[in-house]
C-alpha positions as CSV (number, residue, x, y, z in Angstrom):
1,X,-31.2,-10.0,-15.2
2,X,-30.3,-11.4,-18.8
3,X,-31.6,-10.0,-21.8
4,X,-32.7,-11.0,-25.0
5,X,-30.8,-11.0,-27.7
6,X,-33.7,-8.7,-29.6
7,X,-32.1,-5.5,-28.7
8,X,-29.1,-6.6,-30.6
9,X,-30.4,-4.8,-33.4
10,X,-30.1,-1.1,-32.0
11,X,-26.3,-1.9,-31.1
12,X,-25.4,-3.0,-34.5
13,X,-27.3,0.4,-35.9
14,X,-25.4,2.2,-33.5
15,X,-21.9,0.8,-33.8
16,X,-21.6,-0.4,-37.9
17,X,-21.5,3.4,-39.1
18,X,-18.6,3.7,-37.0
19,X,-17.0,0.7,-37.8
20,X,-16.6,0.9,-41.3
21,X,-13.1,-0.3,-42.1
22,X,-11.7,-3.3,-41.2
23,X,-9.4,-4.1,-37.8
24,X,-9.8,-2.3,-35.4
25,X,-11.4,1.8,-35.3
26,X,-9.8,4.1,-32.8
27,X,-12.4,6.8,-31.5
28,X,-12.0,10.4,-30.0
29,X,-12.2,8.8,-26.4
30,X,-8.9,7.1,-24.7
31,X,-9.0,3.7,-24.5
32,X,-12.5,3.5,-26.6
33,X,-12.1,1.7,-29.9
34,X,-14.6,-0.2,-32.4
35,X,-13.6,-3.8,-34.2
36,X,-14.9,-4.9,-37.8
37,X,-14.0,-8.0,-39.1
38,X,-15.4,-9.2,-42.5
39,X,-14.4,-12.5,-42.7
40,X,-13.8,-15.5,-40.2
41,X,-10.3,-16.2,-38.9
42,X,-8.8,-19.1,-37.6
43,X,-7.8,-20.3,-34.5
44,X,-4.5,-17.5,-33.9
45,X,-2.5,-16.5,-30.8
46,X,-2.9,-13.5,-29.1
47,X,-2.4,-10.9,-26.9
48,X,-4.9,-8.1,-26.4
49,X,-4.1,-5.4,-23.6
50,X,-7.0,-5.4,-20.2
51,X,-10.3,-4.1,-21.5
52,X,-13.6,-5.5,-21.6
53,X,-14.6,-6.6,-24.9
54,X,-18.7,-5.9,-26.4
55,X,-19.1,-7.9,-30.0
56,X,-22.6,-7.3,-30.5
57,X,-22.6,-9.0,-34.3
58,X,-20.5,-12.0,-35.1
59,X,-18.8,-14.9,-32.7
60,X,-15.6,-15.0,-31.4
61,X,-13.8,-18.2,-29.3
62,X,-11.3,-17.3,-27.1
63,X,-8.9,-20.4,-25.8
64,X,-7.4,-20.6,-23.0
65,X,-5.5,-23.3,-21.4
66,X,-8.1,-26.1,-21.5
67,X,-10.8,-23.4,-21.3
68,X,-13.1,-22.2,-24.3
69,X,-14.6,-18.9,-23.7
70,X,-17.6,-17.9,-26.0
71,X,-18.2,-14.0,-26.8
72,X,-21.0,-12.8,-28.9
73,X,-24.0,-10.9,-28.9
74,X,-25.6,-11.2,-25.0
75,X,-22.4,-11.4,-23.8
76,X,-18.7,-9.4,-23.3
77,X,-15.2,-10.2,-22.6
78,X,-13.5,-9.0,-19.3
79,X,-9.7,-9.6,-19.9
80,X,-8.2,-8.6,-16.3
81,X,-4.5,-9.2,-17.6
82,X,-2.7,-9.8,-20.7
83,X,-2.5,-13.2,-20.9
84,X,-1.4,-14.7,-24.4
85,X,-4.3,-16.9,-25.4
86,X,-5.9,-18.4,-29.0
87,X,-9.0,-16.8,-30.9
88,X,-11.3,-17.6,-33.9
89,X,-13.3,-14.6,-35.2
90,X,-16.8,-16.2,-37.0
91,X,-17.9,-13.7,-39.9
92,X,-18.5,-13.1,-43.1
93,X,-19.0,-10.2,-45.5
94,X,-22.5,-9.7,-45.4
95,X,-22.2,-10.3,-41.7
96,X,-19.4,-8.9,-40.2
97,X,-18.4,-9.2,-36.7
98,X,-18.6,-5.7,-35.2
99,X,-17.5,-4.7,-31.5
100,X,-16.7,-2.6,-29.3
101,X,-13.4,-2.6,-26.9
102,X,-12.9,-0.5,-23.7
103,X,-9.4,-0.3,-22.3
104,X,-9.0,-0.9,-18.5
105,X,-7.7,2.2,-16.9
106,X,-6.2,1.7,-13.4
107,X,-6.4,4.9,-12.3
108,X,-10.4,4.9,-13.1
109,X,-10.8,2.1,-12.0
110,X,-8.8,2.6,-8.6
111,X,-11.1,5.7,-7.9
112,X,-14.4,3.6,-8.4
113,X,-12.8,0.6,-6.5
114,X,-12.7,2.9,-3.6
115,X,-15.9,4.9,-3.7
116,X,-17.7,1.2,-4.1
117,X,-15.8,0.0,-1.0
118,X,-16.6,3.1,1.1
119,X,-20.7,2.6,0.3
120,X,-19.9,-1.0,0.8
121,X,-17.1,-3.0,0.9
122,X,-16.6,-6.1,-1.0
123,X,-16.5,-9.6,0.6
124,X,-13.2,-11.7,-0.1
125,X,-13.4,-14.9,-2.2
126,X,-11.3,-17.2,-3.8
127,X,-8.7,-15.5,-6.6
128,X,-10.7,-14.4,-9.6
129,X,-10.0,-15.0,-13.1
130,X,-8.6,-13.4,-15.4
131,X,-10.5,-13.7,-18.5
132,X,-14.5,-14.6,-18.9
133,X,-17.6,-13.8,-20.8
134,X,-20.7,-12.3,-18.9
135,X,-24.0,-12.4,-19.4
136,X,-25.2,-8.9,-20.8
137,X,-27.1,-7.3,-18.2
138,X,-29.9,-4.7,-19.1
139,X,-27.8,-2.2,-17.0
140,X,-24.5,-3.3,-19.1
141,X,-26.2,-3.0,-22.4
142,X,-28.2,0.8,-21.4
143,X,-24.6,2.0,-20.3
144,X,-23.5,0.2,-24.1
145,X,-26.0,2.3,-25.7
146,X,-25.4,5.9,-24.2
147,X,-21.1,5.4,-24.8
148,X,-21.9,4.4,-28.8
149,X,-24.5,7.4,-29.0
150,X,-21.9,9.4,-27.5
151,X,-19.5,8.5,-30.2
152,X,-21.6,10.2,-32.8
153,X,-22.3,13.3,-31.6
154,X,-18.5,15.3,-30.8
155,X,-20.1,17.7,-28.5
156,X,-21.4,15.0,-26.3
157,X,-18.1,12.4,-26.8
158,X,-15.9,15.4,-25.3
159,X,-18.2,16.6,-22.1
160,X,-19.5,13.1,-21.3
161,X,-17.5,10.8,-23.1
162,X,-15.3,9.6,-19.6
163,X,-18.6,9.6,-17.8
164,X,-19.8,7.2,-20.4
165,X,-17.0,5.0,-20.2
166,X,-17.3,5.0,-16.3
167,X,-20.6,3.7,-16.4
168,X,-19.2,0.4,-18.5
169,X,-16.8,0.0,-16.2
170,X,-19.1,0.3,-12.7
171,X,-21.6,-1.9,-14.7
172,X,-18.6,-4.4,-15.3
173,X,-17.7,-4.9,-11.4
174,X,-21.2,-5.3,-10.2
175,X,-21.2,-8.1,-12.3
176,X,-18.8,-11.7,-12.4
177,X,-15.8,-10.5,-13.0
178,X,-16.1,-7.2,-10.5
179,X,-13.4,-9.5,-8.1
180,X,-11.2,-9.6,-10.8
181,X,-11.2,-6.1,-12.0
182,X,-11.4,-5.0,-8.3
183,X,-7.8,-7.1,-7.8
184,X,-6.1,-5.0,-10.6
185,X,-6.1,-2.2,-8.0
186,X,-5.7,-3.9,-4.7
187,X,-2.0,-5.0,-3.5
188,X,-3.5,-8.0,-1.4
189,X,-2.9,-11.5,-1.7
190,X,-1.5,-14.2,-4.3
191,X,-3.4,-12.7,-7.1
192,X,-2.4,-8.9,-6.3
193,X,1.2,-10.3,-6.0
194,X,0.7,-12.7,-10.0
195,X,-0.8,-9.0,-11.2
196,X,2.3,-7.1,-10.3
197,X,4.7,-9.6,-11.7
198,X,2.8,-9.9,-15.1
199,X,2.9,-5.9,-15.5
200,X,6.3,-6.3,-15.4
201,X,7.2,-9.0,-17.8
202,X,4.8,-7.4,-20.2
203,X,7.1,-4.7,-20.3
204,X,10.5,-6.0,-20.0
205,X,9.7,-9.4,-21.6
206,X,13.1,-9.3,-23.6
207,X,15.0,-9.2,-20.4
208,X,16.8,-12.3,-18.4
209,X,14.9,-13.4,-15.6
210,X,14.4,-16.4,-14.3
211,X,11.7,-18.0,-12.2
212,X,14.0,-18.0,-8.9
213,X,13.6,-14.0,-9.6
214,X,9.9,-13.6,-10.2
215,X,9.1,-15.6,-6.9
216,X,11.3,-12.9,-5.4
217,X,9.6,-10.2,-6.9
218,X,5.8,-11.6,-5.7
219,X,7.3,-11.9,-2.2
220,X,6.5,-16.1,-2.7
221,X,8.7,-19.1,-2.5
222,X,9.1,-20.7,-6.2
223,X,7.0,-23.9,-5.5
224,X,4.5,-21.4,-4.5
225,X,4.9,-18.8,-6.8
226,X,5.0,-21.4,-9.8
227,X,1.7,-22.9,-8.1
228,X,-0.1,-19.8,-8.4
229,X,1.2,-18.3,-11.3
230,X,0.5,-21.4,-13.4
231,X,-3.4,-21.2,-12.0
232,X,-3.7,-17.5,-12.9
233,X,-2.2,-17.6,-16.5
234,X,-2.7,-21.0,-17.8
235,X,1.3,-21.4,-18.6
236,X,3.8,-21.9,-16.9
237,X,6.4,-18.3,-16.4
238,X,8.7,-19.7,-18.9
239,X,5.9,-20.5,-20.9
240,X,4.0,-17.1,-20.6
241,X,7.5,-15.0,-21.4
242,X,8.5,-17.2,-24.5
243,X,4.6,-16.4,-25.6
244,X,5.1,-12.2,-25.2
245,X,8.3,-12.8,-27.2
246,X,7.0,-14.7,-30.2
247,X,3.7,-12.8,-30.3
248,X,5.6,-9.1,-30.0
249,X,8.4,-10.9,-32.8
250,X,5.3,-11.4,-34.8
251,X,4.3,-7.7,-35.0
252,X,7.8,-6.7,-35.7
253,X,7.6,-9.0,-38.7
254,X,4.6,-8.1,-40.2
255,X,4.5,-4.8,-39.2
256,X,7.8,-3.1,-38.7
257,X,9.4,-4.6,-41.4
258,X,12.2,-6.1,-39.7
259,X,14.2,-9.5,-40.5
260,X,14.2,-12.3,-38.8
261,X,17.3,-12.2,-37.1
262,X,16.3,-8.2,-35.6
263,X,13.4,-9.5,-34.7
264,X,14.9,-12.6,-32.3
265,X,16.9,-10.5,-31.0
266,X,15.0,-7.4,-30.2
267,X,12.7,-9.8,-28.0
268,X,15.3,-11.2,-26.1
269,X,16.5,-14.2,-28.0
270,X,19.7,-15.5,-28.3
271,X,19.5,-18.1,-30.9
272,X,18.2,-17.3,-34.5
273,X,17.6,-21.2,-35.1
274,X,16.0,-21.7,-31.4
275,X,13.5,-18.1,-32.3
276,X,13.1,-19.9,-35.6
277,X,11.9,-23.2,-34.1
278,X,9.8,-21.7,-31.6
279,X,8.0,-19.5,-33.7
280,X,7.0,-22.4,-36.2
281,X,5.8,-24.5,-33.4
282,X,3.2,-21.8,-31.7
283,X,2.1,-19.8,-35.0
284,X,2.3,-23.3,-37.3
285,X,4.6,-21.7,-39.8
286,X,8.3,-20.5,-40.4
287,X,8.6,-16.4,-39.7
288,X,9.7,-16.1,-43.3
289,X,6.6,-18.4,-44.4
290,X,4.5,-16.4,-41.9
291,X,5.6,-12.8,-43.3
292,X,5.2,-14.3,-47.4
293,X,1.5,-15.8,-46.7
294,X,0.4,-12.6,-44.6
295,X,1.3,-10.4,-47.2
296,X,-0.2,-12.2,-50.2
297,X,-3.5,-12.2,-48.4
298,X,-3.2,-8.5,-47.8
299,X,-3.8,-8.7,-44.3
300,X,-2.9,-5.6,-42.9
301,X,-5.5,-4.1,-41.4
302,X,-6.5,-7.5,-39.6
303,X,-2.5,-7.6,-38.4
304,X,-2.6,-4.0,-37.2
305,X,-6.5,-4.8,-35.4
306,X,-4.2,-7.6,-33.2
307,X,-0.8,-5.8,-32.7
308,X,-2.4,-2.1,-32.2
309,X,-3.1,-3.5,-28.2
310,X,-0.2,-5.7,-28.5
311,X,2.9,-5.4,-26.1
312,X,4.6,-2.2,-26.6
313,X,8.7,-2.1,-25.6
């Protein structure tokens, strides 16, 4: 059953005295954090880590490939993989966009995955995908509710803060996406084998490999790994890795302080001028230009909100 948006109001009570400052708000609980943003954003690549995503005030428009996924209050984000992809945050000052963001934990999820499947097993469908906004359920919103009132009281965030956190996640794969989240854990068929091979490029996204490899690694010929890689990410796998490098050469811009040429060639680049070009055509702008216009709007905490679930390597 849907809600109504009318309960929207206890949420935002809940979550805005957490979510004071701007970016993003790490909690006491692993994986648990709250997002404020105080002013709209325009359309920007990124890259958030798997987690499901709750805005309960405020809009946000996730693009995808050719799809455009709304996420707002009545509705959450489950991101199954980390798949670069373009967002516009809708806010303002007086009304900020506030959320919440819980991390996908395999090993959590692996246990409920199995103790679901032993009460009663899941029927197979076609692949799931990877990123989509449900319909807040009442059960989704109650198990919302009990995590945030958690987060203000210490006593309670320590001896039932993973127990809170569970219940998102059971409450998340009853609903749509349970297929996908259910897949992260399983090591069956052409998504399980997609899932595997995206882990590892997100971590070793500045090494050489080449498609004829990947294919290898997913146990696939290349027409068919190609096929089914390109269906599951929205790029192709030259496309995807030339997105993790730009993206991650973006936070080492703004964030780390390094120079151009460090940063090309601490994500795998060869070519200054190619990592120059490349850059400029995906984030509209030079990465000097970039780093000069960032900092003169002071943009810090917004640039930390993105890169803090950024690729790490």
């Amino acid at each position: 059953m849907t809600i109504s948006l009318a309960p929207a109001d206890e949420l935002i009570g809940l979550l805005a005295p957490l979510a004071e400052r701007e970016g993003f708000t790490e909690t006491p609980l692993a994986g648990v954090s709250l997002m404020a943003m105080h002013r709209p954003r325009p359309r920007t690549p990124l890259i958030y880590e798997p987690g499901l995503f709750v805005v309960v005030q405020g809009n946000k428009i996730g693009y995808l490939g050719n799809r455009e996924i709304h996420y707002g209050p009545g509705h959450y984000l489950v991101q199954t993989l980390p798949l670069p992809f373009e967002c516009v945050t809708l806010a303002t000052r007086d009304v900020p966009m506030l959320g919440l963001a819980v991390r996908l934990d395999p090993a959590m999820l692996g246990e409920m995955v199995a103790a679901m499947d032993e009460a009663r097993p899941a029927v197979s469908g076609p692949d799931p995908v990877p990123m989509a906004s449900v319909a807040m359920t009442e059960g989704m919103r109650g198990a919302v509710v009990r995590l945030l009132r958690a987060l203000h009281d210490p006593a309670e965030a320590a001896a039932m803060g993973v127990a809170r956190v569970r219940d998102i996640l059971f409450e998340a794969m009853k609903g749509e996406q349970g297929p996908a989240l259910r897949a992260l854990v399983r090591h069956q068929g052409h998504y399980s084998r997609i899932v595997r091979v995206l882990s590892r490029l997100h971590t070793h996204f500045a090494d050489d490999i080449s498609v004829a490899a990947m294919a290898r690694e997913a146990n696939m010929s290349p027409s068919t790994f190609y096929l089914h890689f390109r269906q599951i990410a929205h790029a192709s796998p030259l496309q995807y890795v030339k997105r993790l490098r730009l993206i991650k050469a973006q936070q080492l811009l703004l964030q780390e302080a390094f120079n151009v040429n460090q940063a090309a060639m601490r994500v795998g680049y060869r070519s200054v001028s190619q990592f120059s070009r490349d850059y400029k055509r995906y984030f509209g702008a030079s990465p000097l230009r970039h780093r000069r216009e960032e900092g003169a709007l002071d943009d810090t905490p917004y640039r930390q909100s993105l890169t803090r679930s950024l690729i790490t390597g």
